[in-house]
N, CA and C atoms as a LAMMPS dump frame, in Angstrom:
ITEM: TIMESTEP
0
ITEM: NUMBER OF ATOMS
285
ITEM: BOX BOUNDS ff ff ff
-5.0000000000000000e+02 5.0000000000000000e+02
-5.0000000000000000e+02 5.0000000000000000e+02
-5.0000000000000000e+02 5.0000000000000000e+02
ITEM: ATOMS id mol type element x y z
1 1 1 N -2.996 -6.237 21.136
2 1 2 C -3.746 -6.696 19.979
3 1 3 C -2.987 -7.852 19.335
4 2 1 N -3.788 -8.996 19.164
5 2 2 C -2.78 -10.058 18.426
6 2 3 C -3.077 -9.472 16.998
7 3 1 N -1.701 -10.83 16.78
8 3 2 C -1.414 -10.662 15.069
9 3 3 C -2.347 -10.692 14.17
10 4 1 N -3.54 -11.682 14.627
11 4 2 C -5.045 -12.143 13.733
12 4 3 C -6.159 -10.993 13.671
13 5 1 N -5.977 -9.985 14.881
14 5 2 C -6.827 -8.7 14.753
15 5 3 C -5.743 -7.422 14.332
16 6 1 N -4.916 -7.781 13.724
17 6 2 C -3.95 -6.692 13.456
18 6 3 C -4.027 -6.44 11.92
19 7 1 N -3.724 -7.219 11.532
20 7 2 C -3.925 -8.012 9.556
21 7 3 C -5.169 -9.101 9.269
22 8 1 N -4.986 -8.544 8.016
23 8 2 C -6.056 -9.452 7.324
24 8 3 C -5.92 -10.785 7.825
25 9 1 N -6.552 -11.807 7.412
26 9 2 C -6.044 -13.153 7.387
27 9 3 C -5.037 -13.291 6.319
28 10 1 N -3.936 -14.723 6.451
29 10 2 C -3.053 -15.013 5.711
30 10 3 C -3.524 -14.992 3.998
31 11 1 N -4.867 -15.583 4.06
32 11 2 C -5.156 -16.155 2.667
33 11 3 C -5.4 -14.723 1.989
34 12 1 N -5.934 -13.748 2.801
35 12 2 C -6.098 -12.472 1.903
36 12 3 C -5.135 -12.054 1.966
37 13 1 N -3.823 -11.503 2.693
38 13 2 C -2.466 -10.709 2.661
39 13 3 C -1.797 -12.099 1.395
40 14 1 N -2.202 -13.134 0.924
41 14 2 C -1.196 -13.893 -0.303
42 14 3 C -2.529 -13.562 -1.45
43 15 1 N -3.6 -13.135 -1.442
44 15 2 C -4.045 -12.897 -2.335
45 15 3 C -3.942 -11.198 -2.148
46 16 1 N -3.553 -10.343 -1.893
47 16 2 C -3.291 -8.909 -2.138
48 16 3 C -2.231 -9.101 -2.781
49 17 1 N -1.234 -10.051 -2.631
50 17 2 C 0.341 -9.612 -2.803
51 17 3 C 0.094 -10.173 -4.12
52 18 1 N -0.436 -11.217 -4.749
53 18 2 C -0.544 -12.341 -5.661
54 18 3 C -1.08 -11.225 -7.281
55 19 1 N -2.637 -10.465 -6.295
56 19 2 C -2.83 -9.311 -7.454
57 19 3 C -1.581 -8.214 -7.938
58 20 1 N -0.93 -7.983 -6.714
59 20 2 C 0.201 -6.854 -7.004
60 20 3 C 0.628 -7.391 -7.835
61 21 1 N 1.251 -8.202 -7.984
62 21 2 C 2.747 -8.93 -8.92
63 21 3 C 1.973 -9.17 -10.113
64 22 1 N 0.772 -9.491 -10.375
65 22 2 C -0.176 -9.358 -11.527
66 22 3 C -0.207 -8.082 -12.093
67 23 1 N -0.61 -6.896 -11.333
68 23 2 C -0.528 -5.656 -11.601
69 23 3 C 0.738 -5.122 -12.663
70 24 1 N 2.11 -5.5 -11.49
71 24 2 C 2.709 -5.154 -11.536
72 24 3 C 3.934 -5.48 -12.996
73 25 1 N 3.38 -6.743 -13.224
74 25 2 C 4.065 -7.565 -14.39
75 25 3 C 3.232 -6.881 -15.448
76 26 1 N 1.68 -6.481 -15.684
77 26 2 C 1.291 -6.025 -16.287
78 26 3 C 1.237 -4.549 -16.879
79 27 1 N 1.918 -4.139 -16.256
80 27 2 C 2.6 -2.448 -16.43
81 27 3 C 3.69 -3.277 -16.759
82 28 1 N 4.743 -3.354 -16.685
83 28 2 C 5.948 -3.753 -17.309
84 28 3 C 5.724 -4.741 -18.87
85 29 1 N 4.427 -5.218 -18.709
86 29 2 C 4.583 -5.526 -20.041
87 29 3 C 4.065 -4.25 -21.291
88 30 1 N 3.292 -3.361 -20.411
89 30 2 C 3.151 -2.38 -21.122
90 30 3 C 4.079 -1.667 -21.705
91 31 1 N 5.241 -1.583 -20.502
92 31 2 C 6.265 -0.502 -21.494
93 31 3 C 6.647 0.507 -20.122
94 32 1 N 5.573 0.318 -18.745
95 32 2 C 5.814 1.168 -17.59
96 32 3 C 6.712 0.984 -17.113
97 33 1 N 7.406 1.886 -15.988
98 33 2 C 8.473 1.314 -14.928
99 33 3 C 7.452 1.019 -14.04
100 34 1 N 8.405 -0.098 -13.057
101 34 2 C 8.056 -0.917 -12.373
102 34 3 C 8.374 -0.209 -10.939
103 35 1 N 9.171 1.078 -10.873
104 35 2 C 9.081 1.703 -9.644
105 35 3 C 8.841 3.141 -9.701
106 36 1 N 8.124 3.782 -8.8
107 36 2 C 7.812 5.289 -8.485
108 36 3 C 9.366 5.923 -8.466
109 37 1 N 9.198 7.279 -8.784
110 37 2 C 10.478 8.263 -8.213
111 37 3 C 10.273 8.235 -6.537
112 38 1 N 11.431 8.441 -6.17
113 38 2 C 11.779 8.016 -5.055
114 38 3 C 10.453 9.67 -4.018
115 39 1 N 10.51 10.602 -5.017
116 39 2 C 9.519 11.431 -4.209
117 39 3 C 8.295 10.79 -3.865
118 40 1 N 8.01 10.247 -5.367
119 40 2 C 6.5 9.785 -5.206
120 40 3 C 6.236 8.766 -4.055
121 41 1 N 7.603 7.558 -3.656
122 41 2 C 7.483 6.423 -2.56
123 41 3 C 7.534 7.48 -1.453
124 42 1 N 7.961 8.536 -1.221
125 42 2 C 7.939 9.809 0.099
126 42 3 C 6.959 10.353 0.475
127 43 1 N 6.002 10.452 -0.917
128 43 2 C 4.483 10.975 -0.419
129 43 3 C 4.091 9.714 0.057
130 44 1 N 3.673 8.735 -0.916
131 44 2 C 2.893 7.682 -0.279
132 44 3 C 2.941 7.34 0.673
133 45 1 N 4.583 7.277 1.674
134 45 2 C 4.8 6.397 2.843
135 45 3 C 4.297 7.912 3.85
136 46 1 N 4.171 8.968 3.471
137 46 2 C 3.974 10.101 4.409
138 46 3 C 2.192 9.92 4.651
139 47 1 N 1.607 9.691 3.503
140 47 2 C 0.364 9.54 3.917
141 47 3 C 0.187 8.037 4.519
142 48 1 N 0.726 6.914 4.466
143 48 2 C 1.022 5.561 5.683
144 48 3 C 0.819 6.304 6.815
145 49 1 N 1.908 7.123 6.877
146 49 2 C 2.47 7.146 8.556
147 49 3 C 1.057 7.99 8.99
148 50 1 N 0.492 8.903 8.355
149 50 2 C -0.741 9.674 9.063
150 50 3 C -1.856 8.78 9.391
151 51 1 N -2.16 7.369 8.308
152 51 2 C -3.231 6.948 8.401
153 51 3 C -3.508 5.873 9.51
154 52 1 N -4.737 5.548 10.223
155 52 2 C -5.059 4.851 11.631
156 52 3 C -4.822 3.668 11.32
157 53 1 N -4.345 3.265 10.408
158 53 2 C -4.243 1.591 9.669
159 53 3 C -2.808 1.415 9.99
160 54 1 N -2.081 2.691 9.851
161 54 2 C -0.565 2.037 10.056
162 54 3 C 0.112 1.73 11.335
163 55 1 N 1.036 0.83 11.221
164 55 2 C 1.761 -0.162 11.868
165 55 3 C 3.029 0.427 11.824
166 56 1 N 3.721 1.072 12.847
167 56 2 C 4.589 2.183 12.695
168 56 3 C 5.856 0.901 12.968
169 57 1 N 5.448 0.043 14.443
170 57 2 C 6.538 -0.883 15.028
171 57 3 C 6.783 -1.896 13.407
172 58 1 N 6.263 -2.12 12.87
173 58 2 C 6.492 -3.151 11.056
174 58 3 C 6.182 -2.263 9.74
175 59 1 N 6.077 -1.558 10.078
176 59 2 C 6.249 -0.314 9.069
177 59 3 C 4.991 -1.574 8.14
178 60 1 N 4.094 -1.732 8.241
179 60 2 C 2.967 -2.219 7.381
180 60 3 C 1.346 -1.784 7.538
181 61 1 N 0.796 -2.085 6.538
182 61 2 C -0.625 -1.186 6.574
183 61 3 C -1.624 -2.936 7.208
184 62 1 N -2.369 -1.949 8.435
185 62 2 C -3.439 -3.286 9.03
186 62 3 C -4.466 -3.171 8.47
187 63 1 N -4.823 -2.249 6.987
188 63 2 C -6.1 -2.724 6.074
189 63 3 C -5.922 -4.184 5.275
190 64 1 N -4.338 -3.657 4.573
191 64 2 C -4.382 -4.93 3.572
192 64 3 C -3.268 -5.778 3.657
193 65 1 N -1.859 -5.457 4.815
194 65 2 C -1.156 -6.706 5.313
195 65 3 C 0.132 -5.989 4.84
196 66 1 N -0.289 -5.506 3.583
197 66 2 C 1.334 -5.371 3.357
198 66 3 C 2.478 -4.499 4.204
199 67 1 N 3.611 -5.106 3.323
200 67 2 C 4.588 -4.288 3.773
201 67 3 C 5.083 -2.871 3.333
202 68 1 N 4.738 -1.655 3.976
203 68 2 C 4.582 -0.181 2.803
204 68 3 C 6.096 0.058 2.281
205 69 1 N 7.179 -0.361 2.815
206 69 2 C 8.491 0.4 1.903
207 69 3 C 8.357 -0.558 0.192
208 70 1 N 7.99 -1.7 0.584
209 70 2 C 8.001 -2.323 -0.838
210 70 3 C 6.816 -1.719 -1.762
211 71 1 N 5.704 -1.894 -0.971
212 71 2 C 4.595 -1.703 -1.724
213 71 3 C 4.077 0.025 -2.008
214 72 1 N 5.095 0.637 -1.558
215 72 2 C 4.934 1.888 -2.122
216 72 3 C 5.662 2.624 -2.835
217 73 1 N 6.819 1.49 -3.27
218 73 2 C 8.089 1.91 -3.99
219 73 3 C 7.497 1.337 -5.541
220 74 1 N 6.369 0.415 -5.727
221 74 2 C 5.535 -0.214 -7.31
222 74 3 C 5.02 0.734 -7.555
223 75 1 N 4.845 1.018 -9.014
224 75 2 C 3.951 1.792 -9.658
225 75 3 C 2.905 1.46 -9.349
226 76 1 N 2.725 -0.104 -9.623
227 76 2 C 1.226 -0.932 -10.142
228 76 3 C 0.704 -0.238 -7.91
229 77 1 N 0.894 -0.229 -7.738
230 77 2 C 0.698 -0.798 -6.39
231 77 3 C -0.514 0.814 -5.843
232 78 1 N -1.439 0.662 -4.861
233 78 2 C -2.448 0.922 -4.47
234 78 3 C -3.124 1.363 -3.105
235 79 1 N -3.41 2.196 -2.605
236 79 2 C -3.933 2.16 -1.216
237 79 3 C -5.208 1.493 -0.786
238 80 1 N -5.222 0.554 -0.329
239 80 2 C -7.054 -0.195 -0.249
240 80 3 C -7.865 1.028 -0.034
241 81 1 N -7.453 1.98 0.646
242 81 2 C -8.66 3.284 1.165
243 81 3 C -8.741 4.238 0.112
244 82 1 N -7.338 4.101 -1.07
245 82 2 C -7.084 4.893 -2.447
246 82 3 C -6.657 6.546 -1.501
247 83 1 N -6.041 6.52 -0.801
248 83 2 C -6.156 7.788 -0.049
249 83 3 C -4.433 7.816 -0.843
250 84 1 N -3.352 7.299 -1.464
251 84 2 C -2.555 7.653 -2.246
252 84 3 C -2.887 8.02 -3.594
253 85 1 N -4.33 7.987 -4.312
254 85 2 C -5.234 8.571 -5.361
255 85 3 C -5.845 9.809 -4.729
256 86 1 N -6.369 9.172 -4.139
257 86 2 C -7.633 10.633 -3.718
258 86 3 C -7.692 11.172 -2.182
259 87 1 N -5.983 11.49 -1.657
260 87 2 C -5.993 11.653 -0.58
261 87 3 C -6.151 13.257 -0.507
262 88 1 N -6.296 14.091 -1.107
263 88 2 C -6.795 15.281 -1.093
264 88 3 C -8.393 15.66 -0.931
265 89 1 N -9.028 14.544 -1.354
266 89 2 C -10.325 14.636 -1.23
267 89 3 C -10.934 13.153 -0.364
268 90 1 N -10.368 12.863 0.334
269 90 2 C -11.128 11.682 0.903
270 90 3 C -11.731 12.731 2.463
271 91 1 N -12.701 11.655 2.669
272 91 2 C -13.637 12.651 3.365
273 91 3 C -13.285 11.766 4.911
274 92 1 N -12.83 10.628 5.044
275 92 2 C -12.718 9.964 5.921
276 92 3 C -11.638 9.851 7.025
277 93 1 N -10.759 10.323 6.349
278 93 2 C -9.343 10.561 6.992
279 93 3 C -8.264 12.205 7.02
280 94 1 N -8.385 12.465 8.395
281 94 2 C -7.908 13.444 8.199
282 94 3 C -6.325 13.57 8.726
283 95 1 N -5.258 13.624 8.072
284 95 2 C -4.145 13.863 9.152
285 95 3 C -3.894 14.244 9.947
């Protein structure tokens, strides 16, 4: 599989990352921390590794480009499928 059917295109993986740091500046101006407890980055990257999107050889998700040790260590930060929100009830993915 090439790189172009693996990830988004470039212009969307710099506009995912572009919202994060938006997100992410915006909780910190709130008063939030800017990183999860190190459990919470353990669940998230545990539900990565189950889901058909992940990229085990770059440790990155092929929905939305990123890279998961960074992007699951942000508060602000998000699963495109929300299966780190509502991975108890998503109907689509099963581990």
């Amino acid at each position: 599989m090439s790189e172009e059917q693996q990830y988004p295109s470039v212009g969307k993986q710099a506009s995912n990352i572009v919202n994060l740091i938006q997100d992410a500046i915006s909780e910190v101006m709130k008063g939030n921390q800017l990183f999860v407890e190190p459990e919470e980055e353990e669940r998230r990257l545990s539900i990565c590794r189950a889901c058909p999107f992940y990229s085990a050889e770059d440790v990155r998700c092929r929905q939305c480009g990123c890279f998961l040790k960074q992007k699951a260590s942000l508060t602000a930060s998000k699963c495109p499928l929300n299966y780190w929100v509502d991975f108890e009830t998503a109907t689509d993915f099963h581990p």
